[in-house]
HTML snippet that shows the backbone in 3Dmol.js (N, CA, C, O; Angstrom):
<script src="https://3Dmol.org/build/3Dmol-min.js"></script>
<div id="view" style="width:600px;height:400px;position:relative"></div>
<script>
const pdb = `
ATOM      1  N   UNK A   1       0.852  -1.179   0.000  1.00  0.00           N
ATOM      2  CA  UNK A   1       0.000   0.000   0.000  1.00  0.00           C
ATOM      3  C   UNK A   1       0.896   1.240   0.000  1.00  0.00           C
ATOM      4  O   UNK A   1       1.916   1.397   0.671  1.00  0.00           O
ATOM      5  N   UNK A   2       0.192   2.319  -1.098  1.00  0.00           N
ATOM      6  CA  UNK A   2       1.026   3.592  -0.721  1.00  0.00           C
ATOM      7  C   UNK A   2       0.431   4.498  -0.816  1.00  0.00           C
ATOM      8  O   UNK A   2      -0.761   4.288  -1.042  1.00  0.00           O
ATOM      9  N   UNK A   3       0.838   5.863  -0.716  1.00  0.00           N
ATOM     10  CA  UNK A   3       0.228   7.161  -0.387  1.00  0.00           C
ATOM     11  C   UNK A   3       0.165   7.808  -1.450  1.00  0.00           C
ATOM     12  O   UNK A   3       0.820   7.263  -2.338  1.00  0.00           O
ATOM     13  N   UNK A   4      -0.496   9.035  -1.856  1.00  0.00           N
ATOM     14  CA  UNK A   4      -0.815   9.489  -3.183  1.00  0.00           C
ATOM     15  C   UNK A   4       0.581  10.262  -3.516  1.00  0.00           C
ATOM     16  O   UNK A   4       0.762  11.158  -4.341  1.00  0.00           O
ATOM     17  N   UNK A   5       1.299   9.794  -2.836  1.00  0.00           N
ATOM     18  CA  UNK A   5       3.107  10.641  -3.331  1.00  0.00           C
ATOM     19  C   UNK A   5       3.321   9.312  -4.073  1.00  0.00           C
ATOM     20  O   UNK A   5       3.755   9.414  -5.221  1.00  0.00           O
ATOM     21  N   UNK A   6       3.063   7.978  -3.549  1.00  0.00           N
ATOM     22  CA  UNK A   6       3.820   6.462  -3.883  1.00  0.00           C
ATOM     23  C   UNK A   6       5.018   6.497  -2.519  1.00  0.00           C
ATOM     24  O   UNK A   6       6.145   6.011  -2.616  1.00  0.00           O
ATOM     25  N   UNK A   7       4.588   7.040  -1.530  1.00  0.00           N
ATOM     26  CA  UNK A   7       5.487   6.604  -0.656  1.00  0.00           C
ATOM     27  C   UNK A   7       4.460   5.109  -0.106  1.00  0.00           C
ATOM     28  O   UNK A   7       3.240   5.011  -0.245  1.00  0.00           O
ATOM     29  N   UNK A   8       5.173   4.314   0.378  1.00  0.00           N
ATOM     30  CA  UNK A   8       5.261   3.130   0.992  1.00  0.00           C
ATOM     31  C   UNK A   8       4.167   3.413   2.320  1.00  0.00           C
ATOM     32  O   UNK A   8       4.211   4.631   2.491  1.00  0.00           O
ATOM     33  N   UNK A   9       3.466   2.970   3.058  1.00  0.00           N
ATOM     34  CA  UNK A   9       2.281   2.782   3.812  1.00  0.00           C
ATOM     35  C   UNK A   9       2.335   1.312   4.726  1.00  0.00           C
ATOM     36  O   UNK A   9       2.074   1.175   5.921  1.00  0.00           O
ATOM     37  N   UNK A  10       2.675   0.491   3.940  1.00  0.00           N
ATOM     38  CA  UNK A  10       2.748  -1.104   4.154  1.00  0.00           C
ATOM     39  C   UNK A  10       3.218  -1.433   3.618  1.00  0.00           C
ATOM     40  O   UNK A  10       2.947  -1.106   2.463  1.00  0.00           O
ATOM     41  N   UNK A  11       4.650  -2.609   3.834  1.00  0.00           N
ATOM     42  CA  UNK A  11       4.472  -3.983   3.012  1.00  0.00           C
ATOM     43  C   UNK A  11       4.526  -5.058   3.727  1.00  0.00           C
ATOM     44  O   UNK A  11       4.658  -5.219   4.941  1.00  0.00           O
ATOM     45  N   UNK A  12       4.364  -6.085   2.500  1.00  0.00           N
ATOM     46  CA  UNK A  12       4.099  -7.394   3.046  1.00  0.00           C
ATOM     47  C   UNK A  12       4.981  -8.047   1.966  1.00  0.00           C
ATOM     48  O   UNK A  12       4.906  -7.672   0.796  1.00  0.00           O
ATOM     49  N   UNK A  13       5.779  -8.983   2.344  1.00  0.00           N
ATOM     50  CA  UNK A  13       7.119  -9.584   1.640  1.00  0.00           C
ATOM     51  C   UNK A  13       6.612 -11.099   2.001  1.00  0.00           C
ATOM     52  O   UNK A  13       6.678 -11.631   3.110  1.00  0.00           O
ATOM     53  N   UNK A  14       5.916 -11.851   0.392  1.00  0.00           N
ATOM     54  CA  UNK A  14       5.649 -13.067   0.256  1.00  0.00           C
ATOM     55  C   UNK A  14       6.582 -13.820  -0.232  1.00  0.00           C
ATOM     56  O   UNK A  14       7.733 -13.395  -0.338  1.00  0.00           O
ATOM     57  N   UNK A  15       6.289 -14.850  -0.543  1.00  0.00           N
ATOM     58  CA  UNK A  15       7.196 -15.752  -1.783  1.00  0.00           C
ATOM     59  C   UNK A  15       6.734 -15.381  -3.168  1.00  0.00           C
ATOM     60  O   UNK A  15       5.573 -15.031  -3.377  1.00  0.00           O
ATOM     61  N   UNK A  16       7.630 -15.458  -4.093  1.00  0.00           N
ATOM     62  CA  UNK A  16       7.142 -15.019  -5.584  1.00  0.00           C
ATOM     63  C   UNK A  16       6.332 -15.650  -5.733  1.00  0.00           C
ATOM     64  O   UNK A  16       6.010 -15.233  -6.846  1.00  0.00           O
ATOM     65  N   UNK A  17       5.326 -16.745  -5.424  1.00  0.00           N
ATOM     66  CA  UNK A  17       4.104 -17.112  -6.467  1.00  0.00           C
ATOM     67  C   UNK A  17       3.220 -17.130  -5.641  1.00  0.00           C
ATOM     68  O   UNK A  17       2.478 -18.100  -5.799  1.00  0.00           O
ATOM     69  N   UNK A  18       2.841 -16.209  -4.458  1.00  0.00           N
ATOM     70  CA  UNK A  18       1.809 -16.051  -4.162  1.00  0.00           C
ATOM     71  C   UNK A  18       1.250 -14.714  -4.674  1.00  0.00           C
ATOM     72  O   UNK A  18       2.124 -13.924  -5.030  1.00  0.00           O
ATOM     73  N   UNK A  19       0.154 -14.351  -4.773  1.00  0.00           N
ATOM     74  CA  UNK A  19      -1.063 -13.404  -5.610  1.00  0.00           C
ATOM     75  C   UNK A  19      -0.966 -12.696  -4.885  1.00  0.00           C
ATOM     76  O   UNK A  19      -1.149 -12.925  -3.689  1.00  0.00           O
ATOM     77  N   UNK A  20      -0.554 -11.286  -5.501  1.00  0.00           N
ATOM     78  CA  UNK A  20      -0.892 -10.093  -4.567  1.00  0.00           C
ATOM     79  C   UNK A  20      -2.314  -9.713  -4.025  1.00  0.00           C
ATOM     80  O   UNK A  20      -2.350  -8.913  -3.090  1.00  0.00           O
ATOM     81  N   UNK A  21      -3.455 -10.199  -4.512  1.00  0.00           N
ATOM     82  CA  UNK A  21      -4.733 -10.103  -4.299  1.00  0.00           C
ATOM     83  C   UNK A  21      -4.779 -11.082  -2.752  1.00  0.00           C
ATOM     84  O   UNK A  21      -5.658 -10.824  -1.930  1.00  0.00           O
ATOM     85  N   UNK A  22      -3.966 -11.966  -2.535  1.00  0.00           N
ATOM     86  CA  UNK A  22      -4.098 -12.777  -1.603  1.00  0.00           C
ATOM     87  C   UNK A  22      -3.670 -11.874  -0.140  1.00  0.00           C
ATOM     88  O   UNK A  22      -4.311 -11.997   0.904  1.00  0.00           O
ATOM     89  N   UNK A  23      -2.621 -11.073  -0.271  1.00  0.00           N
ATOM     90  CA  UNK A  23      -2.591 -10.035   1.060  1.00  0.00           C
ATOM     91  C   UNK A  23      -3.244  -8.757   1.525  1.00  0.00           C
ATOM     92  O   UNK A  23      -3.036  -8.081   2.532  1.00  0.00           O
ATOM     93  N   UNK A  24      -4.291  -8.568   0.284  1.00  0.00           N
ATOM     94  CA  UNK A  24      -4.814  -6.679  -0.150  1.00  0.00           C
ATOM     95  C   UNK A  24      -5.323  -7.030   0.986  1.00  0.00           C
ATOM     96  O   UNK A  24      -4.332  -6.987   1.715  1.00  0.00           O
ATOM     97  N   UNK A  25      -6.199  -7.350   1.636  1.00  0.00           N
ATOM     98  CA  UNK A  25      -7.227  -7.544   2.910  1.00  0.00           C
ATOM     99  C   UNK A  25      -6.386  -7.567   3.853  1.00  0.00           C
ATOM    100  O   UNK A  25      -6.996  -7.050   4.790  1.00  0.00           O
ATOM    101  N   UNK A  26      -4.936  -7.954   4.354  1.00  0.00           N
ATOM    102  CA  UNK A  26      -4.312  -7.567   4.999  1.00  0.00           C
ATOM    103  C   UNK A  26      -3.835  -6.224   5.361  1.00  0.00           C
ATOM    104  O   UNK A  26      -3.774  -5.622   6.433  1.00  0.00           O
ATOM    105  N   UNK A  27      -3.418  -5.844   3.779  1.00  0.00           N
ATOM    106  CA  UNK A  27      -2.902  -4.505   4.094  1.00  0.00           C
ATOM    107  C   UNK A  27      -3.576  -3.444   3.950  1.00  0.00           C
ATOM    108  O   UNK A  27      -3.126  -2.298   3.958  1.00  0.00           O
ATOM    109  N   UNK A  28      -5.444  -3.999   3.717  1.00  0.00           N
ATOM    110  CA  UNK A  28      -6.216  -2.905   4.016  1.00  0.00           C
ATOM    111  C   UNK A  28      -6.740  -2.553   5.278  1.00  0.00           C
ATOM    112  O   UNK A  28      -7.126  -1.434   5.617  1.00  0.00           O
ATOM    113  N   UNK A  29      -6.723  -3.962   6.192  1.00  0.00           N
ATOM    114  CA  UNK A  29      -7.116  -3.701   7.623  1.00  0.00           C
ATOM    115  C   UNK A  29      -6.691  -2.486   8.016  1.00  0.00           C
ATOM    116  O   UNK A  29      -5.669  -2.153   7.416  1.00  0.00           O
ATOM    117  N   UNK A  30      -7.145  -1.578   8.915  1.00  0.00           N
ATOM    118  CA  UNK A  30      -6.991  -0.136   9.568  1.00  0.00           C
ATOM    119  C   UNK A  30      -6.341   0.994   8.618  1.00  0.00           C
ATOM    120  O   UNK A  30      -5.464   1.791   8.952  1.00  0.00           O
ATOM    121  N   UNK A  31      -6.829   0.910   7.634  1.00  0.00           N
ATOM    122  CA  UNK A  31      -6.250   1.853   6.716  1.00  0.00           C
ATOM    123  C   UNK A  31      -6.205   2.846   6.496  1.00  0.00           C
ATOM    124  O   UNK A  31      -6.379   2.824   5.277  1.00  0.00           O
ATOM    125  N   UNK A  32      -6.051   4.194   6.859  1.00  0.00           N
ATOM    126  CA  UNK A  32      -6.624   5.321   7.034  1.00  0.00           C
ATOM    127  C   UNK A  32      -7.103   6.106   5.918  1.00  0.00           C
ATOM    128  O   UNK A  32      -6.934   7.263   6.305  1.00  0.00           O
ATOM    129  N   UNK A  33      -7.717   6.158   4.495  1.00  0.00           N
ATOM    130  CA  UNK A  33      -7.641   6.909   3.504  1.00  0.00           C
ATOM    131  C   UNK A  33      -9.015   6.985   3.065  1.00  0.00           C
ATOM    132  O   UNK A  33      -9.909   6.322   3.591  1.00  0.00           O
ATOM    133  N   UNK A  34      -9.160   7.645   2.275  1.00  0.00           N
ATOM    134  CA  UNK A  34     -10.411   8.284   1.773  1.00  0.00           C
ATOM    135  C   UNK A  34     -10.768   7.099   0.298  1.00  0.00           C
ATOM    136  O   UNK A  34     -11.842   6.497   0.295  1.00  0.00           O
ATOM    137  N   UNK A  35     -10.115   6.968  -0.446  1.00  0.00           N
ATOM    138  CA  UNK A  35     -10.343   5.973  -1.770  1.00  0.00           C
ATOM    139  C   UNK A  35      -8.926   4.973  -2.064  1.00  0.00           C
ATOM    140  O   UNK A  35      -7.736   5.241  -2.227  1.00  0.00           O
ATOM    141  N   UNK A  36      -9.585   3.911  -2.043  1.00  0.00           N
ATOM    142  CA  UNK A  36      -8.200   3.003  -2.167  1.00  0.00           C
ATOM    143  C   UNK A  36      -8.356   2.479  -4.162  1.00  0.00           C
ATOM    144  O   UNK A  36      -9.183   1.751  -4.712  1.00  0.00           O
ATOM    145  N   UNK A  37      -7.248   3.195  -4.695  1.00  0.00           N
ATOM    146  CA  UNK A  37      -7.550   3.033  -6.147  1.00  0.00           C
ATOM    147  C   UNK A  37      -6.347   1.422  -6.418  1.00  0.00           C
ATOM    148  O   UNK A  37      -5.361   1.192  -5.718  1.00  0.00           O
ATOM    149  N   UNK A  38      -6.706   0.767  -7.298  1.00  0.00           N
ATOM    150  CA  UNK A  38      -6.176  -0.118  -7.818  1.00  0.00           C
ATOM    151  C   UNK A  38      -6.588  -0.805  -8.920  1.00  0.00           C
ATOM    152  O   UNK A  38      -7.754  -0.628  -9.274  1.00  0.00           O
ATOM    153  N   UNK A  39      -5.895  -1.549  -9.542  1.00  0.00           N
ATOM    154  CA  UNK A  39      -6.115  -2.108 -11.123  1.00  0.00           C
ATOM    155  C   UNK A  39      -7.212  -3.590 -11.379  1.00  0.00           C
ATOM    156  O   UNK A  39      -7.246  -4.530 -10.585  1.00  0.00           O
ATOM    157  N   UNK A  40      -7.683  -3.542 -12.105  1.00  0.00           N
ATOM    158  CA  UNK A  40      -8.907  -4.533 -12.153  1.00  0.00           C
ATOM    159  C   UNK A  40      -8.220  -6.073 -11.331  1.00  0.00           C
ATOM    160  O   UNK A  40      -8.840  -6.676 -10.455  1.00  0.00           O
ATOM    161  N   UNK A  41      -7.029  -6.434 -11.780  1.00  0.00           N
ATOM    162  CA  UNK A  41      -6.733  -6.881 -11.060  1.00  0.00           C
ATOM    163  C   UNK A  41      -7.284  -7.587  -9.950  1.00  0.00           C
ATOM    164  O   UNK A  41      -7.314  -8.808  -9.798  1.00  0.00           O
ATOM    165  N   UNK A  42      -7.746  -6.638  -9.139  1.00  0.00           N
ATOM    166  CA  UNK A  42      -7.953  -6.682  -7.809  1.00  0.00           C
ATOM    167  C   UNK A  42      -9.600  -6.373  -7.452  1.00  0.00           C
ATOM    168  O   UNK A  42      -9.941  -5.712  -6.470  1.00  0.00           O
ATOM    169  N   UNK A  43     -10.473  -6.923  -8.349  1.00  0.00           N
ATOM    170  CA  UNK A  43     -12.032  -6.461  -8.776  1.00  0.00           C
ATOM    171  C   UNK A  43     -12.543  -8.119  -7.917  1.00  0.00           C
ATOM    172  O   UNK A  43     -13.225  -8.976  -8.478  1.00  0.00           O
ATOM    173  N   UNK A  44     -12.107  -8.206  -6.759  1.00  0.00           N
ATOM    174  CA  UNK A  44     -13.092  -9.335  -6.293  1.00  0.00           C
ATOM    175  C   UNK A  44     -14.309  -8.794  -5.324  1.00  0.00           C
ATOM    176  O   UNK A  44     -14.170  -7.611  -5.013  1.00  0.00           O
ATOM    177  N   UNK A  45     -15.161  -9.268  -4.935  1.00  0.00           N
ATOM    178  CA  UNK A  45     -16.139  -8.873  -3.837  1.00  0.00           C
ATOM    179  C   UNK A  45     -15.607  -8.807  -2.856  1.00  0.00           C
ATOM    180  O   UNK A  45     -15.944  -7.943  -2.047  1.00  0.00           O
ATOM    181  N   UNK A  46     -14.709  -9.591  -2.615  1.00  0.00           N
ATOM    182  CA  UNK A  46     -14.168  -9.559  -1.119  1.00  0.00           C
ATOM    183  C   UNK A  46     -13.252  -8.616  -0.914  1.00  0.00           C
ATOM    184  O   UNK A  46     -13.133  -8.134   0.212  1.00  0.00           O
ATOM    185  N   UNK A  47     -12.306  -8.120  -2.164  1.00  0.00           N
ATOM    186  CA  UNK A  47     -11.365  -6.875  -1.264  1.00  0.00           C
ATOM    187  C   UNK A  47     -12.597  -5.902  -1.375  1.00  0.00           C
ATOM    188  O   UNK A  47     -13.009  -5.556  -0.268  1.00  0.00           O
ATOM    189  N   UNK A  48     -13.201  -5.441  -2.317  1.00  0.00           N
ATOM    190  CA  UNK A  48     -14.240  -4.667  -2.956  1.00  0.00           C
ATOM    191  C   UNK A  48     -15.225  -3.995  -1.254  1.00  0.00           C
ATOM    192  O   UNK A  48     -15.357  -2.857  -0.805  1.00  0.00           O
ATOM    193  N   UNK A  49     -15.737  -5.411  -0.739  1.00  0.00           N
ATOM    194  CA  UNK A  49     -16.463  -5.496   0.678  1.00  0.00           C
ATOM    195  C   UNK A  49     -15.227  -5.146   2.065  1.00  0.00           C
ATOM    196  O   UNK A  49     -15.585  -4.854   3.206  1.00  0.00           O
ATOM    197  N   UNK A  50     -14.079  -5.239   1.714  1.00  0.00           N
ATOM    198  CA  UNK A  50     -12.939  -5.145   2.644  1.00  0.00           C
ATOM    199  C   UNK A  50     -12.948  -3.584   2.729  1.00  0.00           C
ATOM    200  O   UNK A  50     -12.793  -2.960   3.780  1.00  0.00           O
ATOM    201  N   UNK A  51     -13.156  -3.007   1.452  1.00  0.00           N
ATOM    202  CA  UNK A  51     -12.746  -1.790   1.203  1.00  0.00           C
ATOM    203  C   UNK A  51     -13.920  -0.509   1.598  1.00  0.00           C
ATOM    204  O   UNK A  51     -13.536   0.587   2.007  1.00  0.00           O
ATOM    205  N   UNK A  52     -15.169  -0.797   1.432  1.00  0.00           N
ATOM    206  CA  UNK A  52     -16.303  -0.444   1.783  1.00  0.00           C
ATOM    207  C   UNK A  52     -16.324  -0.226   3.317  1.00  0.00           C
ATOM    208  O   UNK A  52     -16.500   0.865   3.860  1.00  0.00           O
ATOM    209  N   UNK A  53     -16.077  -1.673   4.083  1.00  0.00           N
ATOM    210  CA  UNK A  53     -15.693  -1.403   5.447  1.00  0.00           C
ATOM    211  C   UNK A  53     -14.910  -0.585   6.345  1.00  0.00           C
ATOM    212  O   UNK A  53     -15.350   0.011   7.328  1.00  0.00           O
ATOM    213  N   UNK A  54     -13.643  -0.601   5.907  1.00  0.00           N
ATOM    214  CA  UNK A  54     -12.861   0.064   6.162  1.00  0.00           C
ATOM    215  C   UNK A  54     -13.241   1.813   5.898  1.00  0.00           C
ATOM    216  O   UNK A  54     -12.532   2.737   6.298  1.00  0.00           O
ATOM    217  N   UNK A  55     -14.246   1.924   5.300  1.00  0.00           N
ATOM    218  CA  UNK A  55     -14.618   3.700   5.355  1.00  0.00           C
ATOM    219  C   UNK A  55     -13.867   4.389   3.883  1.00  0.00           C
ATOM    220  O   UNK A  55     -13.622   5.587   3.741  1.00  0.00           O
ATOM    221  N   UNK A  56     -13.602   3.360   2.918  1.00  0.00           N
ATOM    222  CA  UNK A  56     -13.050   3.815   1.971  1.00  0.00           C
ATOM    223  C   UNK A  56     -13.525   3.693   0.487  1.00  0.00           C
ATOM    224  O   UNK A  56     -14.124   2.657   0.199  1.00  0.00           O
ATOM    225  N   UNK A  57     -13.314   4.704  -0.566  1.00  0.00           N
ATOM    226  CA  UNK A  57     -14.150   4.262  -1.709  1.00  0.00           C
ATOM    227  C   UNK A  57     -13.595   3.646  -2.248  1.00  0.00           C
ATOM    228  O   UNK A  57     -12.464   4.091  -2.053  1.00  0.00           O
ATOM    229  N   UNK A  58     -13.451   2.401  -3.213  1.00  0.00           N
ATOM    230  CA  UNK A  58     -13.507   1.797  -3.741  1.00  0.00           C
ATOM    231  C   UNK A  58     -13.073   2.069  -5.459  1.00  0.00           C
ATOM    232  O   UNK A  58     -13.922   1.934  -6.341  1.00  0.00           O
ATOM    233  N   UNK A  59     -11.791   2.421  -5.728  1.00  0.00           N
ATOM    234  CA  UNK A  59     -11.665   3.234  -7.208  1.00  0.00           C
ATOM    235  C   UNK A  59     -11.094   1.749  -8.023  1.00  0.00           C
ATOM    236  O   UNK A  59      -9.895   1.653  -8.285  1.00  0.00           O
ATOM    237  N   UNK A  60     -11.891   0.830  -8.321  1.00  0.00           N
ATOM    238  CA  UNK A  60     -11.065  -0.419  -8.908  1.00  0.00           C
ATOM    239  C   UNK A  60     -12.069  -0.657 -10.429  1.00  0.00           C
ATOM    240  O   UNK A  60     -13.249  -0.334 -10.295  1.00  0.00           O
ATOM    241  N   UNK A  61     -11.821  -0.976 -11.254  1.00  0.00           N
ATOM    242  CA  UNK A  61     -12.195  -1.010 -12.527  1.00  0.00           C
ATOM    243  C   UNK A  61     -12.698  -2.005 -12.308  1.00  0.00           C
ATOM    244  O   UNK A  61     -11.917  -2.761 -11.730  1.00  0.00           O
ATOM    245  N   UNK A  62     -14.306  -2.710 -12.595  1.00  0.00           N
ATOM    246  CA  UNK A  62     -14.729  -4.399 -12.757  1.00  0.00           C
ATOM    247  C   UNK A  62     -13.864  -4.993 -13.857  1.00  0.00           C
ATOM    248  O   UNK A  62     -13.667  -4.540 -14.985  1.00  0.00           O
ATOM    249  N   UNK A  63     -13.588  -5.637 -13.531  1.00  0.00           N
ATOM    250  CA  UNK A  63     -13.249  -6.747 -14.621  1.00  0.00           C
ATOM    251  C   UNK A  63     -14.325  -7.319 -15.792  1.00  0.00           C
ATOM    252  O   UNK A  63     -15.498  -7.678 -15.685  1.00  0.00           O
ATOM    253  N   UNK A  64     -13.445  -7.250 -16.923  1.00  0.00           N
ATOM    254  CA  UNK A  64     -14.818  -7.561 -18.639  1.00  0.00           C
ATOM    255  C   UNK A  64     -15.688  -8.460 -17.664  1.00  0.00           C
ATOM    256  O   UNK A  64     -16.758  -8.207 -17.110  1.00  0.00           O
ATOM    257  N   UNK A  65     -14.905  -9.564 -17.634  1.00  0.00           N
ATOM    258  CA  UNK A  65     -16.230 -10.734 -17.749  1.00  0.00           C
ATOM    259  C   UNK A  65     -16.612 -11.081 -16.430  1.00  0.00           C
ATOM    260  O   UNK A  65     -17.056 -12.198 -16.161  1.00  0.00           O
ATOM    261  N   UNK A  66     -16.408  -9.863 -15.297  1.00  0.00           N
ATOM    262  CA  UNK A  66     -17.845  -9.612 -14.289  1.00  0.00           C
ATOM    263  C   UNK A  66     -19.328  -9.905 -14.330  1.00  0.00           C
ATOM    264  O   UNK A  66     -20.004  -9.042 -14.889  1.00  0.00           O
ATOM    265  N   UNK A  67     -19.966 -10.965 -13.842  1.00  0.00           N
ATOM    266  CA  UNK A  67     -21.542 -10.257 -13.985  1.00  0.00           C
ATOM    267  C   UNK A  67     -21.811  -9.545 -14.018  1.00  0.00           C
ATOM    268  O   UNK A  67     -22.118  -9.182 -15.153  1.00  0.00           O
ATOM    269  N   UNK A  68     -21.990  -8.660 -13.035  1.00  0.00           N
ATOM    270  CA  UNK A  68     -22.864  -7.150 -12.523  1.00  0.00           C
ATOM    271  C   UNK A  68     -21.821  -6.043 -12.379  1.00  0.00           C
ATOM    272  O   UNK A  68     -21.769  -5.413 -11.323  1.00  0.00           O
ATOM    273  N   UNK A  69     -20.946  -5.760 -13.439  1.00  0.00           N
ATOM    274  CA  UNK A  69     -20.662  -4.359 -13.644  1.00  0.00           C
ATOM    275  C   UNK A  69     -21.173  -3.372 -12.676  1.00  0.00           C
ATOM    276  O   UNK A  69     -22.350  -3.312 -12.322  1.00  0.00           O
ATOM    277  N   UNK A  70     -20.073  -2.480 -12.203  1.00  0.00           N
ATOM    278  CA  UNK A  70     -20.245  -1.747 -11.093  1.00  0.00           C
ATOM    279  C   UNK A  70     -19.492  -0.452 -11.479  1.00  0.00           C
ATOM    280  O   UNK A  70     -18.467  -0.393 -12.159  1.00  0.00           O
ATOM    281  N   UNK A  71     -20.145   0.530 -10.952  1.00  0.00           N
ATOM    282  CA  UNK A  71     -19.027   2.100 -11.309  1.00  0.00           C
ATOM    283  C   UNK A  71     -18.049   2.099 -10.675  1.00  0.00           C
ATOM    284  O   UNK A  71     -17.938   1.328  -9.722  1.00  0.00           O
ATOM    285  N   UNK A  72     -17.221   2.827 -10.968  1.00  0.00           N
ATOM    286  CA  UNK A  72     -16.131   3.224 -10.470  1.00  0.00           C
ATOM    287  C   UNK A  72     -15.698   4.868 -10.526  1.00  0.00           C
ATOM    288  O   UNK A  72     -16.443   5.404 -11.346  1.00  0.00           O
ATOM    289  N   UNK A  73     -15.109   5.484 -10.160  1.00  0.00           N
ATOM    290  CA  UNK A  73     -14.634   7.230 -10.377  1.00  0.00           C
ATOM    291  C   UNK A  73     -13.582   6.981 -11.673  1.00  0.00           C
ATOM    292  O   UNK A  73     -12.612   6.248 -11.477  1.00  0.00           O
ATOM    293  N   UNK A  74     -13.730   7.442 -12.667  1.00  0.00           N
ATOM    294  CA  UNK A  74     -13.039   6.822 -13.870  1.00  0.00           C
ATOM    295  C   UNK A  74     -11.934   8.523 -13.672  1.00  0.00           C
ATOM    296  O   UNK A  74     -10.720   8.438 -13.859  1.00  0.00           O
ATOM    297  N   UNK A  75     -12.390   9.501 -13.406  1.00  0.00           N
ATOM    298  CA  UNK A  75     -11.616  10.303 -13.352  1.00  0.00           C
ATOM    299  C   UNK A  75     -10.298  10.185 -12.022  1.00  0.00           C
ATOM    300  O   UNK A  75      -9.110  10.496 -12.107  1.00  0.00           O
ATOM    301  N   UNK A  76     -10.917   9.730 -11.075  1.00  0.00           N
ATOM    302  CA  UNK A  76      -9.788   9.191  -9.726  1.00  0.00           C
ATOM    303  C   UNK A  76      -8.696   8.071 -10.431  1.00  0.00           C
ATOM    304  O   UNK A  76      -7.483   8.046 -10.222  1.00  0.00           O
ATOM    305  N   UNK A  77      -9.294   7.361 -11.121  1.00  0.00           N
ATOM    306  CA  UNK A  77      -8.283   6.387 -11.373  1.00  0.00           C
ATOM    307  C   UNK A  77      -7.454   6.987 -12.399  1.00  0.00           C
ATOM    308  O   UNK A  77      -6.442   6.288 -12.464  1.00  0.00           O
ATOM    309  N   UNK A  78      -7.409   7.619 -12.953  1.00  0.00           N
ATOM    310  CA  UNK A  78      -6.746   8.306 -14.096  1.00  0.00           C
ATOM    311  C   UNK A  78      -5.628   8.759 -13.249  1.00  0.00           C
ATOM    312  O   UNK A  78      -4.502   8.432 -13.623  1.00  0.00           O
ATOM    313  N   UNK A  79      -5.684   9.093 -12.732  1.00  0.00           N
ATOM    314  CA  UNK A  79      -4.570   9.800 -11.609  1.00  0.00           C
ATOM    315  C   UNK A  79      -3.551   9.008 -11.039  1.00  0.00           C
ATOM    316  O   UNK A  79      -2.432   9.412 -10.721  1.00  0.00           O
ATOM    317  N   UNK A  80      -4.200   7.316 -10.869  1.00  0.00           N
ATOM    318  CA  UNK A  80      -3.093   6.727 -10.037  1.00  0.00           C
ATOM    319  C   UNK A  80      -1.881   6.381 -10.307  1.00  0.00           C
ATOM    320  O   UNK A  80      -1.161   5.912  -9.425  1.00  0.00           O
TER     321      UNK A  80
END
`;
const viewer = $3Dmol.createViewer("view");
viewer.addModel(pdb, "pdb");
viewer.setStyle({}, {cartoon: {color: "spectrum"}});
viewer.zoomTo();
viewer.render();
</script>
């Protein structure tokens, strides 16, 4: 996780073949920020619901072959 400079916030140092999607819920627990932007990538329900909780919006692109297409701030993500 990082800050809208790209300074560093968190890390978490896995083995190379584990999924970065597999720690986001980690390193979103207590997160302090207003919109957590990231790349479709990372378009599951569960960080999606991680992220909601935490008091934060949600700037992640659905993925094409999503069911239920969801908005996103297309202008926030432009930025990241």
């Amino acid at each position: 996780a990082v800050d809208a400079h790209g300074m560093p916030l968190r890390v978490v140092v896995t083995e190379g073949t584990r999924s970065d999607c597999k720690e986001a819920c980690a390193l979103i627990d207590g997160l302090n920020a207003k919109a957590l932007l990231a790349d479709r990538g990372y378009d599951s329900n569960e960080i999606i619901d991680k992220v909601v909780e935490s008091g934060c919006q949600p700037v992640i692109p659905p993925r094409k072959n999503r069911k239920e297409q969801r908005d996103y701030d297309k202008a926030l993500y432009r930025v990241r």
